[in-house]
LUMPA-233609 format. One record per residue (C-alpha): residue number from 1; residue in three letters; x, y, z. Coordinates in steps of 0.1 Angstrom, whole numbers, plus 5000, padded with zeros to 4 digits. Example, Ala and Ser with C-alpha at 12.3 -4.5 7.8 and 13.67 -1.06 7.14 Angstrom:
% LUMPA-233609
+-----+-----+------+------+------+
:   k :   r :    u :    v :    w :
+-----+-----+------+------+------+
:   1 : ALA : 5123 : 4955 : 5078 :
:   2 : SER : 5137 : 4989 : 5071 :
+-----+-----+------+------+------+
% end
This chain:
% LUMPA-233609
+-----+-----+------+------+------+
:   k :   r :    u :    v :    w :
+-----+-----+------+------+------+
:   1 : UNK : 5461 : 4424 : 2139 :
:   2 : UNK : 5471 : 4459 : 2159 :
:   3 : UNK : 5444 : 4453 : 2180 :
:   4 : UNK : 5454 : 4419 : 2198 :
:   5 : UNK : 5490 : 4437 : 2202 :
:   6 : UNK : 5471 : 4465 : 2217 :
:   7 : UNK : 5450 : 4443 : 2237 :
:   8 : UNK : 5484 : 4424 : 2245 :
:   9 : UNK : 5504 : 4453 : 2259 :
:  10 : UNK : 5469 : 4460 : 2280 :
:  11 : UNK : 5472 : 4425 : 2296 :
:  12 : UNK : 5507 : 4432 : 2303 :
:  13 : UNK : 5499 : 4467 : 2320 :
:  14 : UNK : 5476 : 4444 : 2344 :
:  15 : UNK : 5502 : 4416 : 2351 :
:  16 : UNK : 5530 : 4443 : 2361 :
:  17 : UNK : 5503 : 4460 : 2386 :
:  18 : UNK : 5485 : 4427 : 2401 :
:  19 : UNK : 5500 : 4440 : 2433 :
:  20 : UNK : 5493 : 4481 : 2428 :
:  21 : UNK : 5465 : 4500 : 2419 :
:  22 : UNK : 5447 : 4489 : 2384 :
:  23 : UNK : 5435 : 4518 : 2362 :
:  24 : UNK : 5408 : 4507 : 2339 :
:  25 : UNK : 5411 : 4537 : 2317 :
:  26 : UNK : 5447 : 4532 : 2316 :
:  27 : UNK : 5440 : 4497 : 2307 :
:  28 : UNK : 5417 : 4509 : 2278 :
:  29 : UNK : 5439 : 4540 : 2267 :
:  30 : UNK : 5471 : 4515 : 2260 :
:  31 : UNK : 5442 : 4493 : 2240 :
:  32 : UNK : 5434 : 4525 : 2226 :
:  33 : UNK : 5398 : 4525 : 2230 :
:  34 : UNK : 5368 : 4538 : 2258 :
:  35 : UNK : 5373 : 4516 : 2291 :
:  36 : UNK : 5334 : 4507 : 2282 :
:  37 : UNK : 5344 : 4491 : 2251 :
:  38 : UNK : 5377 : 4474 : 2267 :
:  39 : UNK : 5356 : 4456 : 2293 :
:  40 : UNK : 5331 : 4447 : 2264 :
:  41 : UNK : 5359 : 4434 : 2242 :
:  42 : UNK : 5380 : 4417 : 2267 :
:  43 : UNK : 5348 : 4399 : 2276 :
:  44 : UNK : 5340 : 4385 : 2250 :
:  45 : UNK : 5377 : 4374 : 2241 :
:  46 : UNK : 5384 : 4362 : 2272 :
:  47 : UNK : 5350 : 4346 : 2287 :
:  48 : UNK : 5353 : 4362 : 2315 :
:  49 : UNK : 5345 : 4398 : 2331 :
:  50 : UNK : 5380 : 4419 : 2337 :
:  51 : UNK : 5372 : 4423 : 2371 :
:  52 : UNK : 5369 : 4388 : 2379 :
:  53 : UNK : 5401 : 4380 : 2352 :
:  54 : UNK : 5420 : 4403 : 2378 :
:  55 : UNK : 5408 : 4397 : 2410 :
:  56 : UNK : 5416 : 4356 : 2398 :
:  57 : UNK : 5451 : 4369 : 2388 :
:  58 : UNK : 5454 : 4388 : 2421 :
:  59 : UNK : 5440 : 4358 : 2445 :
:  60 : UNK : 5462 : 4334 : 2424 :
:  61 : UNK : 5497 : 4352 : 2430 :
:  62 : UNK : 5483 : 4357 : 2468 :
:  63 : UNK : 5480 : 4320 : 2473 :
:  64 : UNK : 5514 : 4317 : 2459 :
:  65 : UNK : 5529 : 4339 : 2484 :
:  66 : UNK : 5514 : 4327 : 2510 :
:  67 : UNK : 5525 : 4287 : 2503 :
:  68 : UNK : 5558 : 4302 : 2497 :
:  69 : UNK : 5569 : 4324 : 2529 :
:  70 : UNK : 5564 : 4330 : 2566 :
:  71 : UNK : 5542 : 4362 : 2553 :
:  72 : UNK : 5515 : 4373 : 2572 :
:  73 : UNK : 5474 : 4370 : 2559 :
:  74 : UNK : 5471 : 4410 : 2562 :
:  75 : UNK : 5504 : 4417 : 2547 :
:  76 : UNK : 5490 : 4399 : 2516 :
:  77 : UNK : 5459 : 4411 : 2518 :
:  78 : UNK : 5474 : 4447 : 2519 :
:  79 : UNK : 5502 : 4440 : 2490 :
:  80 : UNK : 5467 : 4428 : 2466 :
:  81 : UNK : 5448 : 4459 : 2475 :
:  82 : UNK : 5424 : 4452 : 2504 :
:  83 : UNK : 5424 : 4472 : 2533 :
:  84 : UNK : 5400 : 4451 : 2548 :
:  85 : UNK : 5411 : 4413 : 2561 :
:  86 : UNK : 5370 : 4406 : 2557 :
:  87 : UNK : 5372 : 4415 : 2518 :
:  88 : UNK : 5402 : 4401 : 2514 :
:  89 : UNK : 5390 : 4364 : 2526 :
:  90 : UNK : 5361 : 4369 : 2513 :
:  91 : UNK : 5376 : 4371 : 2474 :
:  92 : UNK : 5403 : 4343 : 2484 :
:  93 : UNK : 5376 : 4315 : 2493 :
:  94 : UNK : 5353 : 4327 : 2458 :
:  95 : UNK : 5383 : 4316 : 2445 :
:  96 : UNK : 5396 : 4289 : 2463 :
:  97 : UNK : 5371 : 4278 : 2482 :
:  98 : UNK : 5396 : 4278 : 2512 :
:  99 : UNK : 5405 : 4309 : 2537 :
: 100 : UNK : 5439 : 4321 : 2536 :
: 101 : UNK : 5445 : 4308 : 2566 :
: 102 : UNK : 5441 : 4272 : 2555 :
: 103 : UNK : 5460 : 4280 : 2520 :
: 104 : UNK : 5493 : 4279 : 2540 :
: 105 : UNK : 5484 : 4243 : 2555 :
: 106 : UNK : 5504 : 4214 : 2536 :
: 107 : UNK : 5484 : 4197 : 2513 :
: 108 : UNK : 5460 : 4221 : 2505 :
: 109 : UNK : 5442 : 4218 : 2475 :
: 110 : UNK : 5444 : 4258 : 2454 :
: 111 : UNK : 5433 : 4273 : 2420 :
: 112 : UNK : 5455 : 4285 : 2397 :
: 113 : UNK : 5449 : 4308 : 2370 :
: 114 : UNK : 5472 : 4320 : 2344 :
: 115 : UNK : 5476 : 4350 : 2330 :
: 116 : UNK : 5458 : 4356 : 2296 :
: 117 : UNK : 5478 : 4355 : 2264 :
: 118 : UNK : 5463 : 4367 : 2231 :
: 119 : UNK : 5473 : 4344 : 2200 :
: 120 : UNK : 5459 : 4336 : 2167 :
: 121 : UNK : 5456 : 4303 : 2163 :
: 122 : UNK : 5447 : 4274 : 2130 :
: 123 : UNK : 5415 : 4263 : 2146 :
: 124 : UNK : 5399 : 4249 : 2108 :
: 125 : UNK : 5367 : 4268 : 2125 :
: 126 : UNK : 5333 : 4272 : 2101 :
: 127 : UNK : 5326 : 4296 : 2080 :
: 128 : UNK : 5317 : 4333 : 2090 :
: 129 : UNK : 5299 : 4346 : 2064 :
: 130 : UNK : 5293 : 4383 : 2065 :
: 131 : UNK : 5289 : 4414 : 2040 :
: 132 : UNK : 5302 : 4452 : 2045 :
: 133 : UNK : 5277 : 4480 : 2043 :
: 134 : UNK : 5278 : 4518 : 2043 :
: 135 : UNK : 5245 : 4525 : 2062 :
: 136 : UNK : 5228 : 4563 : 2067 :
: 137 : UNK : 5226 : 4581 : 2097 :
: 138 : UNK : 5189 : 4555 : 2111 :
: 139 : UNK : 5167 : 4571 : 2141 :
: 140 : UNK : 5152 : 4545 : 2163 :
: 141 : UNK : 5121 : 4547 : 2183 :
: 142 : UNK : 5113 : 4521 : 2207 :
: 143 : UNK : 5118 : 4506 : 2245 :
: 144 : UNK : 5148 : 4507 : 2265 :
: 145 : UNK : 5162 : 4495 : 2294 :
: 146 : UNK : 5197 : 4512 : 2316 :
: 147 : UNK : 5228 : 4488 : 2316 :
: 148 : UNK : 5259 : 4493 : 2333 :
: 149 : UNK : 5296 : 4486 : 2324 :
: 150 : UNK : 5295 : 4450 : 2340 :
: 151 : UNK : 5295 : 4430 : 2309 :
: 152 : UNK : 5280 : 4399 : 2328 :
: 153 : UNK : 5250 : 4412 : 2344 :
: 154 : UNK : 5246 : 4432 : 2312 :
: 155 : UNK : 5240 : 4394 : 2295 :
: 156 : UNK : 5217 : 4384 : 2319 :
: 157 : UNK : 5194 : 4419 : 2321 :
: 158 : UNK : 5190 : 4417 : 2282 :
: 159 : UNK : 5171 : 4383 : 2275 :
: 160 : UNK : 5147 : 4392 : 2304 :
: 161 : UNK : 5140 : 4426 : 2295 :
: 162 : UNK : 5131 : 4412 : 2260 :
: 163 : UNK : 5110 : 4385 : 2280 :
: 164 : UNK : 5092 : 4410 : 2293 :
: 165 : UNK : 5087 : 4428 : 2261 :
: 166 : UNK : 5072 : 4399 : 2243 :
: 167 : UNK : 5046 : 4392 : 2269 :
: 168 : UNK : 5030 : 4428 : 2261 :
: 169 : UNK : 5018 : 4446 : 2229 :
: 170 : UNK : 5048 : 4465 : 2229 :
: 171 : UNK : 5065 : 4446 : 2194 :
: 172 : UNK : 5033 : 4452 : 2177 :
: 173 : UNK : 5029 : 4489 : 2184 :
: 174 : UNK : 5068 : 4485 : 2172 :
: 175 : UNK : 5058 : 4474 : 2138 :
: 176 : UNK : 5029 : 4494 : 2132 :
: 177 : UNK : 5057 : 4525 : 2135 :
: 178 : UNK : 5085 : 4511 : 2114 :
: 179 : UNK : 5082 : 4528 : 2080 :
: 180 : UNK : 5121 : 4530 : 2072 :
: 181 : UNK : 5145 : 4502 : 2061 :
: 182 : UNK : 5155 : 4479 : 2075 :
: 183 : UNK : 5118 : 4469 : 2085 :
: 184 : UNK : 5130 : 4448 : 2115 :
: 185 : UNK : 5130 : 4453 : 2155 :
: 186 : UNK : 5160 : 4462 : 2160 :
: 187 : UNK : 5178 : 4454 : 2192 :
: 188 : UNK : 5211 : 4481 : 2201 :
: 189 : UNK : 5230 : 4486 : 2227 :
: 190 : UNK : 5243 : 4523 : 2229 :
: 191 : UNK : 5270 : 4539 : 2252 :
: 192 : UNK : 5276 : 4575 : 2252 :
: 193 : UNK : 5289 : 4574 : 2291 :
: 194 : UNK : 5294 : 4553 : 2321 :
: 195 : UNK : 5263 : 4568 : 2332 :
: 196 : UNK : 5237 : 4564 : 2299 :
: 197 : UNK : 5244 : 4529 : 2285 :
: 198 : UNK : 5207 : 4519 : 2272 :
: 199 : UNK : 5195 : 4485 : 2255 :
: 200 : UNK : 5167 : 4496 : 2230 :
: 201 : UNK : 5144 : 4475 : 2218 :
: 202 : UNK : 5136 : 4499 : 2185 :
: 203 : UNK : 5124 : 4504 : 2149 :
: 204 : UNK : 5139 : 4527 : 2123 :
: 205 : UNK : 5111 : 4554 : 2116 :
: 206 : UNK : 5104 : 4589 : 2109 :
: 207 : UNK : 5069 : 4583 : 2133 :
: 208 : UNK : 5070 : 4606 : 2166 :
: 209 : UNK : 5076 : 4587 : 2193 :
: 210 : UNK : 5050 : 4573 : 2215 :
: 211 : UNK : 5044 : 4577 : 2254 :
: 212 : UNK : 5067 : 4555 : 2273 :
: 213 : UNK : 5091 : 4551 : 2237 :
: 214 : UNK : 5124 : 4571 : 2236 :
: 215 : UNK : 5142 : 4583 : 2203 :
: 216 : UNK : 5180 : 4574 : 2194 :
: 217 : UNK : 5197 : 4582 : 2163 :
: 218 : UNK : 5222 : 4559 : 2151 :
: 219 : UNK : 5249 : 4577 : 2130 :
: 220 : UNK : 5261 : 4569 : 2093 :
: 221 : UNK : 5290 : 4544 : 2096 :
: 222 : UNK : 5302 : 4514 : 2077 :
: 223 : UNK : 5293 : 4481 : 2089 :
: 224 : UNK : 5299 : 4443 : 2088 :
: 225 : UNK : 5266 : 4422 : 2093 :
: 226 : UNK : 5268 : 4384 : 2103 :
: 227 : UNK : 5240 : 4365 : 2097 :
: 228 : UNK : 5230 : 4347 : 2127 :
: 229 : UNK : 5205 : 4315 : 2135 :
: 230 : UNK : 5185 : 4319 : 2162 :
: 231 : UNK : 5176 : 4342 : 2184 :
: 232 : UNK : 5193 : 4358 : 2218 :
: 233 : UNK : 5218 : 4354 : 2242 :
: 234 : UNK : 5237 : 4322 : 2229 :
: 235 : UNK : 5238 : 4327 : 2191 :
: 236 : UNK : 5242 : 4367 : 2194 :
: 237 : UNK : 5271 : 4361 : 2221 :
: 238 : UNK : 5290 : 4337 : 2202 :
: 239 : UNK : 5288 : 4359 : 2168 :
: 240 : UNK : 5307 : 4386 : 2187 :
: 241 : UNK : 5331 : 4368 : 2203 :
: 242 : UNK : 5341 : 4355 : 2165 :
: 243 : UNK : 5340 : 4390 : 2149 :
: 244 : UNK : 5364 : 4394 : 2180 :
: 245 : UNK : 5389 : 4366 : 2174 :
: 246 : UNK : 5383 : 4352 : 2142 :
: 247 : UNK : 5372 : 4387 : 2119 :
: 248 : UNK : 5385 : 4412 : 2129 :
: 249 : UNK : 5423 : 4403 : 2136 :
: 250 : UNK : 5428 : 4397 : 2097 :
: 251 : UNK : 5404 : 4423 : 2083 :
: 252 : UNK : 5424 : 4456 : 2081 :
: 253 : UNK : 5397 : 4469 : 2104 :
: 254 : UNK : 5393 : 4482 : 2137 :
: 255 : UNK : 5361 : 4484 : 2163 :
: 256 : UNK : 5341 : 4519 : 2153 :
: 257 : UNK : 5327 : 4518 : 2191 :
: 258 : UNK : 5293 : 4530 : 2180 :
: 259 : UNK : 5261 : 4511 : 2191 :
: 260 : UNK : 5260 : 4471 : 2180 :
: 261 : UNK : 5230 : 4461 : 2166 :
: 262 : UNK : 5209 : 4429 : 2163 :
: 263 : UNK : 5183 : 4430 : 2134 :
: 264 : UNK : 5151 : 4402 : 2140 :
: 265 : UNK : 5129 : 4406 : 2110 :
: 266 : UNK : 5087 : 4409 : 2114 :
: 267 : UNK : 5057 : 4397 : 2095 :
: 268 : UNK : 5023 : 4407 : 2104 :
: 269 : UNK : 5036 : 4422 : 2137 :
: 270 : UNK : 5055 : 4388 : 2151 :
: 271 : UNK : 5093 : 4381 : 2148 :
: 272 : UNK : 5103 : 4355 : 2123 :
: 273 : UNK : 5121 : 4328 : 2143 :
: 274 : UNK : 5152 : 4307 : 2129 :
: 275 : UNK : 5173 : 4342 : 2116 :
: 276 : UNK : 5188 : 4371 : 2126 :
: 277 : UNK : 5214 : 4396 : 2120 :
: 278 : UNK : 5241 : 4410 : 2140 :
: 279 : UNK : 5257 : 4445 : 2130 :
: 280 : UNK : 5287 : 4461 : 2141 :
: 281 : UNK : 5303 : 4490 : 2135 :
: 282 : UNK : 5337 : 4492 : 2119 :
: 283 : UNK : 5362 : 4519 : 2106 :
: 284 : UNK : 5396 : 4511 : 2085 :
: 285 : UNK : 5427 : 4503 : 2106 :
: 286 : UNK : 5453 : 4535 : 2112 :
: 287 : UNK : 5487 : 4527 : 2098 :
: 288 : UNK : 5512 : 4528 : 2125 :
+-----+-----+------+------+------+
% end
């Protein structure tokens, strides 16, 4: 359960800087892991993107300030970070659906948000079955589309791209060039910078790559596959979010940070529906 402490004294760095300057890396470096993979983890444990967790924190303590003391809107504004009074009201009302200005009138109605505090909890939940596999180095070919480090358009962007995918010939051309296990379309998301994070909608082969298609090769690694019912968004989200708080605390292992992958087996060139597998990378937990 290292990483929830990690992930704890990460919250903790936030909270004591609400009213300095936030370093995401330094957020992600007491986690010990990439800032990508913080925001993508703290996402999915939390429900909520880290820049709206601390601009929530932020506009909460500001509303407490100003219902508390004679202090002025700019001084607030300036002690949370915004140098601009426009910004700063601008962030208040998204969460508080008031101006600043009105915050300090009696009787005004504000939202308050708590800080975030990482526990495992009894919750008599399902089962989770899953099975760990040492998988070869696998080269992809296949469709992509750029995603950036903001988790929440990133879960939006994907179900259209693949709307978009399935309207065209482009999963049959798919199939006809998988010839390596597993004979699936594989769906990965791959970060190797802030600059060239890719969605690919792939198949393992040794085939050259058509016009349009892009290569990717996924590394050798060990790996814990869910099964998953259903396709996209909803089902794939939630089976992350358990490996997150219901696997991974208790498993002795720790996020590999290499590509996830979601596995949608074929027949005759169309996607089975009703199953699905989700794949993520793992390595063994250090001994501090």
């Amino acid at each position: 359960m290292k990483w929830l402490e990690k992930l704890s004294s990460a919250i903790n760095y936030i909270e004591n800087n609400l009213d300095n300057e936030i370093s995401y890396e330094e957020a992600a470096n007491i986690a010990c892991c990439s800032t990508y993979y913080f925001k993508r983890m703290f996402t999915y444990v939390a429900g909520i993107t880290l820049s709206d967790y601390i601009r929530r924190r932020r506009m909460t303590q500001a509303a407490f300030k100003l219902k508390s003391s004679n202090i002025k809107v700019l001084d607030v504004a300036l002690k949370y970070g915004y140098n601009s009074p426009t910004a700063f009201n601008r962030a208040f009302q998204n969460v508080h659906g008031i101006s600043p200005n009105a915050a300090k009138n009696q009787g005004s109605v504000l939202n308050a948000y708590p800080p975030i505090k990482f526990s495992v909890q009894v919750t008599g939940g399902s089962a989770m079955p899953y099975r760990i596999e040492e998988k070869d180095a696998m080269r992809i070919v296949g469709v992509r589309t750029k995603l950036s480090e903001d988790m929440e358009e990133n879960q939006k962007f994907v179900p259209t791209f693949w709307s978009e995918i399935l309207k065209t010939n482009t999963l049959s051309e798919l199939c006809c060039l998988s010839n390596q296990a597993p004979n699936s379309v594989l769906g990965v998301t791959a970060y190797q910078s802030s600059n060239d994070i890719f969605y690919y909608i792939a198949v393992a082969t040794n085939e050259t790559a058509r016009v349009e298609m892009f290569e990717y090769e996924i590394p050798a690694a060990t790996w814990v596959v869910f099964e998953s019912d259903g396709y996209f968004k909803e089902s794939i989200q939630s089976v992350f979010r358990r490996f997150v708080t219901e696997w991974l605390p208790f498993s002795g292992y720790a996020y590999a940070e290499l590509p996830d992958i979601e596995e949608y087996p074929f027949s005759n060139g169309d996607l089975r529906s009703g199953h699905s597998e989700v794949w993520i990378a793992i390595k063994k937990e250090e001994e501090n």
